[in-house]
C-alpha positions in Angstrom: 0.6 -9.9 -19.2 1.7 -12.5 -16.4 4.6 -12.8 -14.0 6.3 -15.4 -12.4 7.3 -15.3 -8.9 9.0 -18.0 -6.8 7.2 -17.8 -3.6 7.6 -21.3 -1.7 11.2 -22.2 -0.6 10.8 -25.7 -1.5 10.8 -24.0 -5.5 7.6 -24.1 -6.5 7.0 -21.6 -9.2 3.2 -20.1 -9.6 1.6 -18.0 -12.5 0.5 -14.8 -11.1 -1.5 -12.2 -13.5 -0.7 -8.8 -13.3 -3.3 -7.6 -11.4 -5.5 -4.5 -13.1 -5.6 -0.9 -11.3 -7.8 -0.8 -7.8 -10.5 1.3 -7.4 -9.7 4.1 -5.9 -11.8 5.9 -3.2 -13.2 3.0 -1.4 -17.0 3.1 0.1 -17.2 2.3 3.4 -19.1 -0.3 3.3 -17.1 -2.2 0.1 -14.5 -1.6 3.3 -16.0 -3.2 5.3 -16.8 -6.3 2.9 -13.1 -6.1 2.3 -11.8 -6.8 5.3 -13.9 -9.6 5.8 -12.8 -10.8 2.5 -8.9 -10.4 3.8 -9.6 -12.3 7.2 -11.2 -15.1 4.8 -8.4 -15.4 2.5 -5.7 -14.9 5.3 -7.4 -18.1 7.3 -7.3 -20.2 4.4 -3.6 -19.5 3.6 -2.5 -20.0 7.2 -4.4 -22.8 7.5 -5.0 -24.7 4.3 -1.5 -23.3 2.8 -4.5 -22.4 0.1 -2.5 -21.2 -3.2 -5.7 -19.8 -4.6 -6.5 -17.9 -1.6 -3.4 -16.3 -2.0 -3.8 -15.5 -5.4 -7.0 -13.6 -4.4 -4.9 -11.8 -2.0 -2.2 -10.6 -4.1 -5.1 -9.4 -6.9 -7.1 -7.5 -4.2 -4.0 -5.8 -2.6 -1.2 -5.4 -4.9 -2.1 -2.1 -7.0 -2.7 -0.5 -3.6 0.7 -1.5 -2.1 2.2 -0.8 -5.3 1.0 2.9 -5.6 2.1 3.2 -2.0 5.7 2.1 -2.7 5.7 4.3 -5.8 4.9 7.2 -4.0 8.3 6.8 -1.5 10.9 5.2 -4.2 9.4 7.3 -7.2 10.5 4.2 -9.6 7.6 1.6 -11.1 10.0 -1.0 -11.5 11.2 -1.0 -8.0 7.9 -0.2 -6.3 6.6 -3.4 -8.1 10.1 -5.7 -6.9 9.5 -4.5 -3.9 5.4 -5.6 -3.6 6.4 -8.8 -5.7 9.0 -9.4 -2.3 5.9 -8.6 -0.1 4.0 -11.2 -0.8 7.1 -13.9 -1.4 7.5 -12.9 2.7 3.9 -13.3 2.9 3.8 -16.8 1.3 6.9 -17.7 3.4 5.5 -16.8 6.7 1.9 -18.4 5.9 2.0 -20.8 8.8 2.6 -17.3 11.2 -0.3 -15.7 10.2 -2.9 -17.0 12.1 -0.8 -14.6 14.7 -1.2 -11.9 12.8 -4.0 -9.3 14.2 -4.6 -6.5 11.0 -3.1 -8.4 8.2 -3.6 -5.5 5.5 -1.8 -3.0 8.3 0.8 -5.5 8.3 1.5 -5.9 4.2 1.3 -1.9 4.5 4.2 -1.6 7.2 6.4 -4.3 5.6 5.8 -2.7 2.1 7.3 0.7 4.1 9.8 -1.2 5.6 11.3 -2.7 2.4 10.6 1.1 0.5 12.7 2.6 2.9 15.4 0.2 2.8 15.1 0.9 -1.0 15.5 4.2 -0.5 18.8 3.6 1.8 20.6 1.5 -0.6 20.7 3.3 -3.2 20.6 6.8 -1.8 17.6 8.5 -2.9 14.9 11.2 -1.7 15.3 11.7 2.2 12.2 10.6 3.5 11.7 13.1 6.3 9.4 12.5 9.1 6.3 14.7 9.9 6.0 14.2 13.7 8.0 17.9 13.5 5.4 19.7 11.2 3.2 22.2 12.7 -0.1 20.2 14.9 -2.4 23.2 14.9 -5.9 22.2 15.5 -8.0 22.0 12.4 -11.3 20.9 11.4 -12.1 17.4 10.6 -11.5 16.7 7.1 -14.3 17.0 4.2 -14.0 14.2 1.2 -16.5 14.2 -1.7 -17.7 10.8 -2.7 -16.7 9.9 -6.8 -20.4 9.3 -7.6 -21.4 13.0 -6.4 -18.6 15.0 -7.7 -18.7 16.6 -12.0 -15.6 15.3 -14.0 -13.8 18.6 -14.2 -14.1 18.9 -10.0 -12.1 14.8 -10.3 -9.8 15.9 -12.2 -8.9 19.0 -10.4 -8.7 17.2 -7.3 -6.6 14.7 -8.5 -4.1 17.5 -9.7 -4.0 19.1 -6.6 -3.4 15.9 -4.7 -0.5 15.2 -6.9 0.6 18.3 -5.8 1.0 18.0 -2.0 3.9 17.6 -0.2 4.9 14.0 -0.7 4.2 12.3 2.9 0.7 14.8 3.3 0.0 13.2 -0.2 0.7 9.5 0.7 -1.0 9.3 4.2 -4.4 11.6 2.6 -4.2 8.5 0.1 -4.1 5.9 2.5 -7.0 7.7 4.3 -9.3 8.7 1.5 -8.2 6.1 -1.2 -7.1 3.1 0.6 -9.4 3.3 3.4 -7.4 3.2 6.7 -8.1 4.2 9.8 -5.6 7.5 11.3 -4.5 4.7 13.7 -4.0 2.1 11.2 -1.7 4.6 8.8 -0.1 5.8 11.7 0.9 2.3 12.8 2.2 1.7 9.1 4.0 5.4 9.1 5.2 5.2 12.4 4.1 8.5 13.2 1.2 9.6 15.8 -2.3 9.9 15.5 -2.8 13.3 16.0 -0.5 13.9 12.6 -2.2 11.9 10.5 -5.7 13.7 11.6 -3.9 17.0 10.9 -1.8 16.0 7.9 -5.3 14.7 6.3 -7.1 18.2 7.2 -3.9 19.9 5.5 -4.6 18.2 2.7 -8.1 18.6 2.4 -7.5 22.3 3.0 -5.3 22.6 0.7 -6.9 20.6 -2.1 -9.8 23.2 -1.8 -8.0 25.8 -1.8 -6.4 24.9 -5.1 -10.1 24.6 -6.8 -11.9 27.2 -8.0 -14.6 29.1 -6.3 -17.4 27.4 -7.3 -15.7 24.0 -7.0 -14.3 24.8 -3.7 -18.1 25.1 -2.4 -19.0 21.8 -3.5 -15.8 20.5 -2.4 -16.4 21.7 1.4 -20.2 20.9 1.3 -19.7 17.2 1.1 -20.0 14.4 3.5 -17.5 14.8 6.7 -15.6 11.9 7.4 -14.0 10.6 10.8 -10.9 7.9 10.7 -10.8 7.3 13.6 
């Protein structure tokens, strides 16, 4: 299925496809690649005004951006508005961006920016802040990689991520899934550090306390992981 989208103010209409679901659970080395990737792309559009660059951008970012919009406005059709307005400001500004320092931090903070303002016209959830939540030290956060984990463990961890508290869910997933840094999604959240760190241990805890015994052990025996 494709989309139109009028990006350029002169009129110019573009063919964008829809892009296909991102991989979730990022290595960190495809992370790494990735970013690269982004800086590429970014340099050729602020540069070269490069439509095809941009193009590249919008397929390697938009499922991610998207699922992060969902999970404030809870409504498909408006999370995807609001990541098809995104990159419309994106394409506008493409002679700034050479300015711009982390440009995936920046697509993730104006994709908040236009949620919430979603969210404040037409009077949905309150979003509450965490910054008031309970900072008690805990561990560092434990995160099984896809490749090492059964099918049955997946899909009980999926479930029980769908079943934390909505902001605990969303920064865990920018952590684990989208591969941010605790700085980075706390730049984008506007909260601090030290509540992402915490908010990502409650939701490790918490997803392995939701699996079963013998799950839970493989659960807590895999790889550590620091973001910071």
């Amino acid at each position: 299925m494709l989309q139109h989208q009028q990006i350029a103010p002169a009129g110019t209409w573009i063919l964008l496809p829809k892009p296909i679901p991102s991989c979730r659970n990022i290595a960190p080395a495809l992370i790494m690649n990735e970013l690269a990737t982004i800086t590429a792309l970014q340099q050729r559009i602020a540069l070269y005004e490069d439509m095809r660059a941009y193009q590249e951008l919008y397929g390697l970012l938009f499922s991610r951006l998207f699922h992060f919009s969902y999970s404030m406005v809870r409504s498909r059709e408006a999370a995807e508005e609001i990541v098809s307005d995104v990159f419309i400001k994106l394409w506008q500004m493409r002679n700034e961006l050479g300015k711009v320092a982390a440009l995936k931090v920046y697509l993730y903070t104006i994709t908040r920016n236009f949620s919430l303002n979603y969210i404040t016209r037409n009077h949905k959830h309150h979003w509450e802040s965490l910054d008031a939540f309970d900072e008690a030290a805990f561990m560092n956060p434990v995160t099984p990689e896809d490749q090492a984990i059964a099918a049955d463990m997946y899909q009980q961890v999926q479930e029980a991520i769908r079943q934390l508290p909505p902001q605990c869910r969303i920064i865990f997933q920018l952590v684990r899934e989208d591969g941010l840094k605790y700085r980075e999604v706390a730049e984008v959240l506007q909260l601090s550090v030290l509540t992402v760190r915490n908010q990502t241990a409650i939701a490790v805890r918490k997803i392995a306390a939701a699996l079963p015994p013998s799950l839970r052990r493989q659960f807590a025996s895999t790889e550590k992981f620091s973001r910071s």
